[in-house]
C-alpha positions in Angstrom: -3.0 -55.1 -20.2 0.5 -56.7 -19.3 1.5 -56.2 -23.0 0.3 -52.7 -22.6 2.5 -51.9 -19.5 5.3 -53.4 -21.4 5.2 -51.2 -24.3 6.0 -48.3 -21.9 8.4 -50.0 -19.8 10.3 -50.5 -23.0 8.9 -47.0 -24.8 10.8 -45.5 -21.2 13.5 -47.3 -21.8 14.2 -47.1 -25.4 13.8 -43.1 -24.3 16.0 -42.9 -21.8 19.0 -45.0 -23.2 18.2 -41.5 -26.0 18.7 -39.6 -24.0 22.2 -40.6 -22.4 23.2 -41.0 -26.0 22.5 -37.6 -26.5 24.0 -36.2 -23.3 27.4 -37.7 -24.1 26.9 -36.6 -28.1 26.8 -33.2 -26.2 29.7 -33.6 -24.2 31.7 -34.8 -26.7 30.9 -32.2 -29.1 31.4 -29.1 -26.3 34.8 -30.7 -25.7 36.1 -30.6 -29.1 34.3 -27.3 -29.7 36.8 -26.6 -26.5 40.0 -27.6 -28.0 39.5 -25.9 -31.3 38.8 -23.1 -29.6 41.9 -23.7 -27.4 44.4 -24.2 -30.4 43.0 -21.1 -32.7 44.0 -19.1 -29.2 46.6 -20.8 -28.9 47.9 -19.8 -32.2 47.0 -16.0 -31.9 49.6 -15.6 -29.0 46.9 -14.1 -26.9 48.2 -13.6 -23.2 46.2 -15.2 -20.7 44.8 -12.8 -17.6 48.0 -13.6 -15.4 50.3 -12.9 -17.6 48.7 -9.3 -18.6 47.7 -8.6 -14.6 51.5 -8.9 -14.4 52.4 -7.0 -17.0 50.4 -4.2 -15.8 51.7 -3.9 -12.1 55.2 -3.7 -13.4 54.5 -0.8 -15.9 52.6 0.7 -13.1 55.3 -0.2 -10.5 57.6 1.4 -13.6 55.2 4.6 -13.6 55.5 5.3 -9.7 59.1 4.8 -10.0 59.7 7.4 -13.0 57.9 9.8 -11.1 60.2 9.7 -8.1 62.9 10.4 -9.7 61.6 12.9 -11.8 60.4 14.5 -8.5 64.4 13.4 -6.7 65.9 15.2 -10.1 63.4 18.3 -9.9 64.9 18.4 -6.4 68.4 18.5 -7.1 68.1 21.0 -9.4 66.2 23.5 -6.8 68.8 22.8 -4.5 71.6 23.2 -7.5 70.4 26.4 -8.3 69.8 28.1 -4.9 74.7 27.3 -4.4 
């Protein structure tokens, strides 16, 4: 029976050292599946979310802007014409 009880202390074992081999076969391969990834981004020149959330506001910040002075030379012409 002690050689039984053994066998499955060592059956666990042989198991679980598996299965922490396994885990870090995993992590390793989801970290270089992570830097390819990374590099082929990398070399499209994608912009990250920053950089295209700033991008935005200042075409939009351009936008408001262009329509003030379209409404400031709009205006100037009313008051241009009415001398």
């Amino acid at each position: 029976m002690q050689t039984r009880n053994k066998i499955f202390d060592d059956l666990s074992e042989l198991m679980s050292n598996a299965m922490g081999v396994a885990q870090g076969a995993r992590t390793e391969a989801e970290t270089a599946f992570n830097g390819l990834v990374d590099r082929w981004l990398a070399d499209r020149d994608f912009v990250t979310r920053e950089e295209f959330e700033a991008v935005r506001a200042m075409a939009q910040k351009a936008r408001e802007e262009n329509e003030a002075l379209k409404a400031r030379v709009a205006a100037l012409e009313g008051k241009h014409a009415g001398e």
